[in-house]
N, CA, C and O of each residue as an XYZ file, in Angstrom:
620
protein
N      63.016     36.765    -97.202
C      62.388     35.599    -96.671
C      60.890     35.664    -96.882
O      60.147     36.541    -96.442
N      60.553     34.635    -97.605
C      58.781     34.460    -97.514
C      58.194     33.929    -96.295
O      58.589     32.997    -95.595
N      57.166     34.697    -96.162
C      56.662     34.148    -94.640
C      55.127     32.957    -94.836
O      54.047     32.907    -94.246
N      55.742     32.136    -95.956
C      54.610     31.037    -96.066
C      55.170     29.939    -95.935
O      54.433     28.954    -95.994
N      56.579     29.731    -95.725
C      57.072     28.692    -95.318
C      57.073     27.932    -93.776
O      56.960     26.769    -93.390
N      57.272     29.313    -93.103
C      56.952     29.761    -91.480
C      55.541     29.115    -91.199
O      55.336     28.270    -90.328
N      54.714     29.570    -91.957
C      53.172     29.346    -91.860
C      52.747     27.236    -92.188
O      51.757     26.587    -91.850
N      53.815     26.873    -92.828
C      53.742     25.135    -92.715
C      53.810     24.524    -91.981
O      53.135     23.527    -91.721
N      55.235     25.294    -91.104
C      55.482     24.655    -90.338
C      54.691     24.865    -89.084
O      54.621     23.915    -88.304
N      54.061     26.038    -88.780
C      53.691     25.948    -87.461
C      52.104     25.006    -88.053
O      51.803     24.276    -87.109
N      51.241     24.836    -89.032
C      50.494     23.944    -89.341
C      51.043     22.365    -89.260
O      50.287     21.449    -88.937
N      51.844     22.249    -89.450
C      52.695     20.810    -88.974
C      52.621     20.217    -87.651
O      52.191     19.170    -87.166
N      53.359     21.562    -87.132
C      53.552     21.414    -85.884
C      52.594     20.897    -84.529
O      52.640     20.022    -83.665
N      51.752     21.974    -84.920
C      50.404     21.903    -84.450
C      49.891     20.690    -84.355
O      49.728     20.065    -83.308
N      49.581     20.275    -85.641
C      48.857     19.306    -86.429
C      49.302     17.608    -85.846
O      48.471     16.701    -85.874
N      50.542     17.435    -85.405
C      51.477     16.103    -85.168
C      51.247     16.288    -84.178
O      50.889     15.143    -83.903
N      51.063     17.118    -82.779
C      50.768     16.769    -81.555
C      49.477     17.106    -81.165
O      49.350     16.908    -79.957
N      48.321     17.594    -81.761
C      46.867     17.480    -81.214
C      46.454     15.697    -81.434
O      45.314     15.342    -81.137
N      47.200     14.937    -81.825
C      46.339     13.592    -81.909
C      47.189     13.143    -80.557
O      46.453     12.812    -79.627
N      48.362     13.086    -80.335
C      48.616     12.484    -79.504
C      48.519     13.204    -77.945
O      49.142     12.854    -76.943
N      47.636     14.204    -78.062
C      47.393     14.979    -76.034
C      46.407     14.489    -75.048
O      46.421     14.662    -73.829
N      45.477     13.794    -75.834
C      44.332     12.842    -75.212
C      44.952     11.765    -74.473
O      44.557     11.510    -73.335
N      46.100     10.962    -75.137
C      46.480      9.786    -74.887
C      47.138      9.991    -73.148
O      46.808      9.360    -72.143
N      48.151     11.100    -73.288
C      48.747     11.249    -71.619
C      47.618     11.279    -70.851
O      47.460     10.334    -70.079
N      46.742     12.202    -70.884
C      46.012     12.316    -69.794
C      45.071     11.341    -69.406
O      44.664     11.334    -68.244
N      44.498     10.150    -70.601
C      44.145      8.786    -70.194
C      45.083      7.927    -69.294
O      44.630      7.189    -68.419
N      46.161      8.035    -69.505
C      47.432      6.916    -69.275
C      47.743      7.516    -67.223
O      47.960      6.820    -66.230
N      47.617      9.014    -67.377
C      47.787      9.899    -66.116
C      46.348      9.388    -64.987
O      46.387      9.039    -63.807
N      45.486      9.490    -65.673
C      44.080      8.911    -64.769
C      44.083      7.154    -64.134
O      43.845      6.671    -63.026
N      44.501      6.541    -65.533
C      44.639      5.435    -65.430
C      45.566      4.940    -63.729
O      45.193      4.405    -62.685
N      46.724      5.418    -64.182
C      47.730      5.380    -62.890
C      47.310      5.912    -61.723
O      47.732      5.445    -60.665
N      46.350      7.048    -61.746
C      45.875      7.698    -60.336
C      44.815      6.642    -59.805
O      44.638      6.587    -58.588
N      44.077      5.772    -60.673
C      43.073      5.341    -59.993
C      43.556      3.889    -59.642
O      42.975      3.209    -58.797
N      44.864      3.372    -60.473
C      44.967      2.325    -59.709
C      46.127      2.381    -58.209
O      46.110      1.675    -57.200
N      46.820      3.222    -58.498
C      47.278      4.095    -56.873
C      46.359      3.959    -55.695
O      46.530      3.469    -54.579
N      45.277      4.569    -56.306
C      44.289      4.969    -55.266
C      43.389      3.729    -54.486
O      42.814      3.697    -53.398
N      43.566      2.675    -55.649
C      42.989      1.468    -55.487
C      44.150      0.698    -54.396
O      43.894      0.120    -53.340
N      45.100      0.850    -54.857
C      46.297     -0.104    -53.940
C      46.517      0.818    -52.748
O      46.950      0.421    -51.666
N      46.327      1.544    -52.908
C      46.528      2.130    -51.306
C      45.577      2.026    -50.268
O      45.774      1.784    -49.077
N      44.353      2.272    -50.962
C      42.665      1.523    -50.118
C      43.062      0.145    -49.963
O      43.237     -0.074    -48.764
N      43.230     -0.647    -50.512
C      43.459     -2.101    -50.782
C      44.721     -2.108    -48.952
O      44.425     -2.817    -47.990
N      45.448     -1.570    -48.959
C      46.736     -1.819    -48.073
C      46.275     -1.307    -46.289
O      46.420     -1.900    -45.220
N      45.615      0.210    -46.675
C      44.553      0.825    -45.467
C      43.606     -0.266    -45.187
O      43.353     -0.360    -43.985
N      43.128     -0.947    -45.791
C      42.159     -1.787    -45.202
C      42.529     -3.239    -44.659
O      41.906     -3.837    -43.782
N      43.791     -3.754    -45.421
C      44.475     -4.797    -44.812
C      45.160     -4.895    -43.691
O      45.391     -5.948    -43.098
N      45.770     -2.973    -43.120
C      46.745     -3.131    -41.994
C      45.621     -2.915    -40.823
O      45.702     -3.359    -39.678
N      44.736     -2.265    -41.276
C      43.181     -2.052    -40.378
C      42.904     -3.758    -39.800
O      43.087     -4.073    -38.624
N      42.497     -4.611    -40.735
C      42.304     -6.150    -40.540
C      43.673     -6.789    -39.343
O      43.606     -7.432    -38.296
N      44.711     -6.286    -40.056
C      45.408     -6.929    -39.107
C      45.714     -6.600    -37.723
O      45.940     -7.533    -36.953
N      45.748     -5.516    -37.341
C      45.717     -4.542    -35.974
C      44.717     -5.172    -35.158
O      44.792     -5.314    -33.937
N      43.663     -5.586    -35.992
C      42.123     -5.801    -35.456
C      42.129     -7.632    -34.832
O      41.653     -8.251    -33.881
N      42.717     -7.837    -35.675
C      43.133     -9.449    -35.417
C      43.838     -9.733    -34.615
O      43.607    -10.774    -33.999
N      45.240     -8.768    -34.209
C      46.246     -8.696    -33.299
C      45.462     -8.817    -32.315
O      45.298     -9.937    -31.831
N      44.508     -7.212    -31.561
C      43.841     -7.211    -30.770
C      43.241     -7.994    -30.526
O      43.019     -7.937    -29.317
N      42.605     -9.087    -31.121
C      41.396     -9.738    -30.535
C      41.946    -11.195    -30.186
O      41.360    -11.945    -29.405
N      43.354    -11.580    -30.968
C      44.150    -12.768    -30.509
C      44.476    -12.276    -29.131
O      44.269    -13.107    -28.247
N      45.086    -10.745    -28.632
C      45.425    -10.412    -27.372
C      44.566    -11.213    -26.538
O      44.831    -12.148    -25.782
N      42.965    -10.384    -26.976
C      41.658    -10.232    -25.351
C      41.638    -11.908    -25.475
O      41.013    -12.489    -24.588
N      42.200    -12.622    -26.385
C      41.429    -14.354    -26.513
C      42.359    -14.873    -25.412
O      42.035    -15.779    -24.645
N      43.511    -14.250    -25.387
C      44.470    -14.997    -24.682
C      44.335    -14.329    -23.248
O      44.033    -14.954    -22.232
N      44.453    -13.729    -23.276
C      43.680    -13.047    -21.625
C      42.432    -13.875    -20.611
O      42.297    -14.292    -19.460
N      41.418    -13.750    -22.324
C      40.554    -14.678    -21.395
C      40.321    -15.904    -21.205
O      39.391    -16.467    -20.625
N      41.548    -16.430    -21.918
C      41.485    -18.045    -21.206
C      42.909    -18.099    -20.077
O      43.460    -19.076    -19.570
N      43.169    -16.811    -19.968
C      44.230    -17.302    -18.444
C      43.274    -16.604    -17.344
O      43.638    -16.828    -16.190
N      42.058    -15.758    -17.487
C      41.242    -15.498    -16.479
C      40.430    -16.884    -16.216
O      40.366    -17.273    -15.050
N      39.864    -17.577    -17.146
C      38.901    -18.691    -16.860
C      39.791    -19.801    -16.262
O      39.241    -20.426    -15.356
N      41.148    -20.211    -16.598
C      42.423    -20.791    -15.825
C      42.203    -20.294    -14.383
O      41.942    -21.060    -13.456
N      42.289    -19.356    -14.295
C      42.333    -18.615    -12.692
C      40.984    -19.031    -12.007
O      40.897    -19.268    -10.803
N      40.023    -19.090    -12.825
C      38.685    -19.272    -11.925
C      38.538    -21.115    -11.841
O      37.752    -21.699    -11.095
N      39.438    -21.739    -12.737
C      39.701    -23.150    -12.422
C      40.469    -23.563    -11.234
O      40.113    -24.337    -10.345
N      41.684    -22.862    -11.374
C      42.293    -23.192    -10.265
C      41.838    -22.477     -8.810
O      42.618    -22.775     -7.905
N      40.871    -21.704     -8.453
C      40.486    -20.854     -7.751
C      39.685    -22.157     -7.327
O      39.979    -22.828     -6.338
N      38.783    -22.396     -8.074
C      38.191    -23.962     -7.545
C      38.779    -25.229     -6.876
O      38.336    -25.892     -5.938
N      39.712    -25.355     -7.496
C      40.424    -26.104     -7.241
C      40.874    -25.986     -5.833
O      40.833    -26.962     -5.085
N      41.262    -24.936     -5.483
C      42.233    -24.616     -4.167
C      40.865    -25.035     -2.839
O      40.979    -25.563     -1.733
N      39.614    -24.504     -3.602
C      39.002    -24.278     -2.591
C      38.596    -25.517     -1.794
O      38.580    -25.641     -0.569
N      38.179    -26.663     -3.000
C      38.072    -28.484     -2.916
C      39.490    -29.033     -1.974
O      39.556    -29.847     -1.053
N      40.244    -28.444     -2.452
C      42.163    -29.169     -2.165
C      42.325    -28.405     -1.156
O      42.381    -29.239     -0.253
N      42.455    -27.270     -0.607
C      43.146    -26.720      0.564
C      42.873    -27.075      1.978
O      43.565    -26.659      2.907
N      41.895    -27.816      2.110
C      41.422    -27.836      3.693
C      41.288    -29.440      3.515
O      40.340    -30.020      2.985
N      42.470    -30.039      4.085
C      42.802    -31.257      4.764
C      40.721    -31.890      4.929
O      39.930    -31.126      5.482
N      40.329    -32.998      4.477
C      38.903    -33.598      4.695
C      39.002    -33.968      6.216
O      40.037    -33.950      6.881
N      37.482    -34.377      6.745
C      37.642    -34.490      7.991
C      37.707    -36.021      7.866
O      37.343    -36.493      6.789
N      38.196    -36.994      8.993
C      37.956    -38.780      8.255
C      36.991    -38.999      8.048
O      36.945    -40.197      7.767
N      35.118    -38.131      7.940
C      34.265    -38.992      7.465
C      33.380    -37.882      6.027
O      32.174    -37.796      5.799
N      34.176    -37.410      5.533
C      33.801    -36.548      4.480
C      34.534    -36.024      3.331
O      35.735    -36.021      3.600
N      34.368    -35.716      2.515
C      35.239    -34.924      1.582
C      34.577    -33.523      1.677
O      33.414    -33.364      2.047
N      35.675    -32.214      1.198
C      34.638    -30.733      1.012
C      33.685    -30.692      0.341
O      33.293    -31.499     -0.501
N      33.241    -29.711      0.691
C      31.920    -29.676     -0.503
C      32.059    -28.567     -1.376
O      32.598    -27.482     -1.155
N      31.484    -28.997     -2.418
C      31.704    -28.252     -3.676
C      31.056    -26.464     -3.471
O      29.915    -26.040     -3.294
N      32.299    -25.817     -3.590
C      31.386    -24.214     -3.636
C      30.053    -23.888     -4.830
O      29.700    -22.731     -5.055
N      29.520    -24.882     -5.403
C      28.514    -24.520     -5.902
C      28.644    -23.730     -7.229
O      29.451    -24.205     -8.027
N      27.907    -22.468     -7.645
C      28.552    -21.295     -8.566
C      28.941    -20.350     -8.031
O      28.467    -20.288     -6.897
N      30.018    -19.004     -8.417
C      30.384    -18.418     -7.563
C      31.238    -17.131     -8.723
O      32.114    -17.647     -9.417
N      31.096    -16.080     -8.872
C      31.733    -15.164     -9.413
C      32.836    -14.347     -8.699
O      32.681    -13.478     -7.841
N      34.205    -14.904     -9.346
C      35.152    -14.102     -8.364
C      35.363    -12.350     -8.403
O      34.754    -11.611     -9.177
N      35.993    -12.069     -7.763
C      36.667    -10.749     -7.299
C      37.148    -10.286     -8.639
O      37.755    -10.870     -9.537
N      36.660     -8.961     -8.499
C      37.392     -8.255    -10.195
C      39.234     -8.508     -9.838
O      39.946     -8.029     -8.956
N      39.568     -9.590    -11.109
C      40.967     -9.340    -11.220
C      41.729     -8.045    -11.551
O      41.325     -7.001    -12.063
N      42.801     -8.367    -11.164
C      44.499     -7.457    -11.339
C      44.782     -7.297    -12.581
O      44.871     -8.264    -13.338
N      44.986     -5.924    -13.015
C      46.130     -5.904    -13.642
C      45.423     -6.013    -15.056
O      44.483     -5.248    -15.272
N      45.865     -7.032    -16.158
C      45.561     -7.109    -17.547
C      43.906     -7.219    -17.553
O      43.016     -6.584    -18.117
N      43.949     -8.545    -16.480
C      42.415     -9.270    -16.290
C      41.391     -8.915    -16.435
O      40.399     -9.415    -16.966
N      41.737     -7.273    -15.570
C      40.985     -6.843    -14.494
C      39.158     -6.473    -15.401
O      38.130     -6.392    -14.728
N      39.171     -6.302    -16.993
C      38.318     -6.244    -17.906
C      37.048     -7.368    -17.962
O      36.002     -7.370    -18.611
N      37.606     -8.294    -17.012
C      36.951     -9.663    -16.921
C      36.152    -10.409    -15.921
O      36.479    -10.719    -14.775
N      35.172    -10.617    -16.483
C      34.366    -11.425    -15.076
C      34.249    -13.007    -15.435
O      33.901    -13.627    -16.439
N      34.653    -13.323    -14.292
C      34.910    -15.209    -14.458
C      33.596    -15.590    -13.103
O      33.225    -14.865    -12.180
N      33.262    -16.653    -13.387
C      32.132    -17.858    -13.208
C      32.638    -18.670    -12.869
O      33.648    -18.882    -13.540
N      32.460    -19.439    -11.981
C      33.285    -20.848    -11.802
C      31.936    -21.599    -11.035
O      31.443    -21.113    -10.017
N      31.417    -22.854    -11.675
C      30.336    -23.873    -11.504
C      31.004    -25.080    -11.262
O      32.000    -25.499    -11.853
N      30.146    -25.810     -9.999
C      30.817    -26.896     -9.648
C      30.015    -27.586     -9.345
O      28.987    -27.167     -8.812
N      30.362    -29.614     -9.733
C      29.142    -30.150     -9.855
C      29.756    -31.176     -9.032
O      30.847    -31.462     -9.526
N      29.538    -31.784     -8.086
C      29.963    -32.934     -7.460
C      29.300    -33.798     -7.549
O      28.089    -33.585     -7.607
N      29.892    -35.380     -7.606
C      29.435    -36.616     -7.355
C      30.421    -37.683     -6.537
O      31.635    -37.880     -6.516
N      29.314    -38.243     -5.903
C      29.781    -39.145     -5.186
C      29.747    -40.957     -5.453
O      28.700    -41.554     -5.702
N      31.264    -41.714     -5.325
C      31.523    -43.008     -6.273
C      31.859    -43.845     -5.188
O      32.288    -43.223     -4.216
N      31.791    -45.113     -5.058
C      32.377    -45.720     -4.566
C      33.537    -46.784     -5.643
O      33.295    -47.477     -6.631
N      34.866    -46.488     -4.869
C      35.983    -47.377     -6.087
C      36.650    -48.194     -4.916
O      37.362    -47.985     -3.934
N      35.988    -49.306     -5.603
C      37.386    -50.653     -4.749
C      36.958    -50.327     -3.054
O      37.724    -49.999     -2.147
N      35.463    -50.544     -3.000
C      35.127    -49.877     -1.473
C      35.163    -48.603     -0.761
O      34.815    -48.494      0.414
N      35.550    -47.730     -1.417
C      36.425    -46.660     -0.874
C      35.728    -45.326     -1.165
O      36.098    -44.716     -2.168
N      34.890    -44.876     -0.502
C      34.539    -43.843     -1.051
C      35.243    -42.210     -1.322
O      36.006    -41.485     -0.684
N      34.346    -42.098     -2.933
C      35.526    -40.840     -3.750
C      34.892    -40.226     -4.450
O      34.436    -40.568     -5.541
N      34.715    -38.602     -3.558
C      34.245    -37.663     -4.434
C      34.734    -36.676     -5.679
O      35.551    -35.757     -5.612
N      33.979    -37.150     -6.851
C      34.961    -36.332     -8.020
C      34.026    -34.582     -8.213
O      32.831    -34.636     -7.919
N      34.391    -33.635     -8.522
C      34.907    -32.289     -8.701
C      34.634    -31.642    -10.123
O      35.643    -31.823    -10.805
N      33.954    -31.164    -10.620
C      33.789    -31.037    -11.869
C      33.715    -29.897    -12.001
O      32.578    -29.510    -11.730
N      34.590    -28.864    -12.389
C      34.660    -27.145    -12.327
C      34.116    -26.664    -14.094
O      34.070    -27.237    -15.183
N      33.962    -26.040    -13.850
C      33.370    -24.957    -15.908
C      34.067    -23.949    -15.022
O      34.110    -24.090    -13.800
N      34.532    -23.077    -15.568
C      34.785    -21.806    -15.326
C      34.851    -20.621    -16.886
O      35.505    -20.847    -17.905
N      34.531    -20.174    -16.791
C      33.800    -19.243    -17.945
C      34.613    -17.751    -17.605
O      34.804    -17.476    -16.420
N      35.044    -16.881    -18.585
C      35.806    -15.493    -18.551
C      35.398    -14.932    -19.557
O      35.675    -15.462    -20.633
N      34.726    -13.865    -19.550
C      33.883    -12.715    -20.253
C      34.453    -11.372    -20.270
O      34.670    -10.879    -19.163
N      34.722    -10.718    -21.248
C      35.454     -8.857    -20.572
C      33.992     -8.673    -21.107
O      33.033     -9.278    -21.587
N      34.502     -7.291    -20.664
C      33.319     -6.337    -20.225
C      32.235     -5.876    -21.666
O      31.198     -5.233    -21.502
N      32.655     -6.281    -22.841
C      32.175     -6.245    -24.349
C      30.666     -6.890    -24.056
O      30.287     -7.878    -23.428
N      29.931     -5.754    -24.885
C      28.520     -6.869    -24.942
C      28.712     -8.007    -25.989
O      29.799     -8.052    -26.564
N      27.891     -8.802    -26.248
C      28.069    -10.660    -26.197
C      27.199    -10.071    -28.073
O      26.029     -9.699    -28.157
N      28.108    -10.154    -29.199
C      27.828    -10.367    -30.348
C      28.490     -8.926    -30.701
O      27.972     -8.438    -31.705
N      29.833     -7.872    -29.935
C      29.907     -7.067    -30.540
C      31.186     -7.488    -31.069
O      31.356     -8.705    -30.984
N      32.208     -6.783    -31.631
C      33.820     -7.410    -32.613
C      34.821     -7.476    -31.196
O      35.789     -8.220    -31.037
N      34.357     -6.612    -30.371
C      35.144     -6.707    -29.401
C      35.152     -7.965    -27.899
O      36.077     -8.367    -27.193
N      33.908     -8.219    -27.903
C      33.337     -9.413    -27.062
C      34.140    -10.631    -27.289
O      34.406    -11.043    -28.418
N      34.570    -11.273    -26.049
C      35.683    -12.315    -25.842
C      35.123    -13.078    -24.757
O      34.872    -12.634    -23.637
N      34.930    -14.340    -25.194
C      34.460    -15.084    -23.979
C      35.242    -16.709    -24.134
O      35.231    -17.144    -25.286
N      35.907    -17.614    -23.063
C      36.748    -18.534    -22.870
C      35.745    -18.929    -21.570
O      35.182    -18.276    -20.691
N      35.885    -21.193    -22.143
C      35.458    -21.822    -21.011
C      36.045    -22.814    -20.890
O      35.969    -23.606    -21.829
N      36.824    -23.167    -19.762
C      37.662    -24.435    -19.512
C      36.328    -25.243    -18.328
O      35.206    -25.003    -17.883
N      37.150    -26.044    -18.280
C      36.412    -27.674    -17.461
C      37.261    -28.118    -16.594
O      38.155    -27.304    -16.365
N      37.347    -29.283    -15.905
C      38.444    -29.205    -15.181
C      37.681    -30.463    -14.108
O      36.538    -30.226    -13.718
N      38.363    -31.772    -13.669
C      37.576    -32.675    -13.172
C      38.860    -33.032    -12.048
O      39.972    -33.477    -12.333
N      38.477    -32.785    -11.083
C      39.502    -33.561    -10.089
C      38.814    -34.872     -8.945
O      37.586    -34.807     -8.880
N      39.337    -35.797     -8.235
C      38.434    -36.284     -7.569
C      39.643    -36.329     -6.023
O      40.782    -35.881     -5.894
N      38.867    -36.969     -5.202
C      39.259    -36.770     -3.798
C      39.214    -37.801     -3.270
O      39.501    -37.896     -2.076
């Protein structure tokens, strides 16, 4: 056996796969970086949504606290029978009692503006409540939640 035949082939050999070894490891990078891209891409979307969840939560919270500081008004105008030559008088502004429970993060306001009408002879005082619900977040941070209802009754 001549050993120059041996010697072609491993020059062949050689020779047919040094052009093509560059190409995998482009094609291998390629795929790592767009992986890496879609997975940042997905971390940052379930981040967004968690964040959105939360803050639809505190929104809905604080418009059943500012509800509470409406009807809190309300009770206070409506509960005590008028005497025959008056209607109640309006509590003015007034910050309630730290709420219960979910709330309890929240401070509510309740402002009240009265006027006095005469209809068809009859005199009738109307009731005009704002009530406002704030949690405890300072006012411009991601977490800060603030709700204001209105609310007009007359007597």
């Amino acid at each position: 056996m001549c050993p120059e035949p041996q010697r072609k082939r491993q020059i062949q050999r050689t020779g047919g796969t040094s052009a093509q070894q560059g190409f995998s490891i482009v094609s291998a990078i390629f795929l790592l970086v767009v992986m890496a891209s879609l997975g940042a891409f997905m971390l940052t979307f379930s981040t967004v949504q968690h964040t959105t969840s939360a803050q639809d939560v505190e929104g809905a919270r604080a418009y059943q606290a500012a509800r509470t500081g409406i009807e809190w008004g309300l009770y206070q105008v409506l509960q005590v029978p008028p005497p025959p030559a008056a209607a109640p008088a309006c509590p003015g502004t007034a910050t309630l009692p730290v709420l219960g429970g979910a709330l309890g993060s929240f401070s509510v306001e309740v402002a009240c503006i009265q006027s006095d009408h005469l209809e068809a002879g009859a005199p009738v005082r109307v009731y005009q409540f704002t009530s406002t619900a704030k949690n405890g977040a300072a006012a411009g941070s991601p977490q800060y939640v603030e709700r204001q209802l209105q609310a007009t009754v007359s007597r």
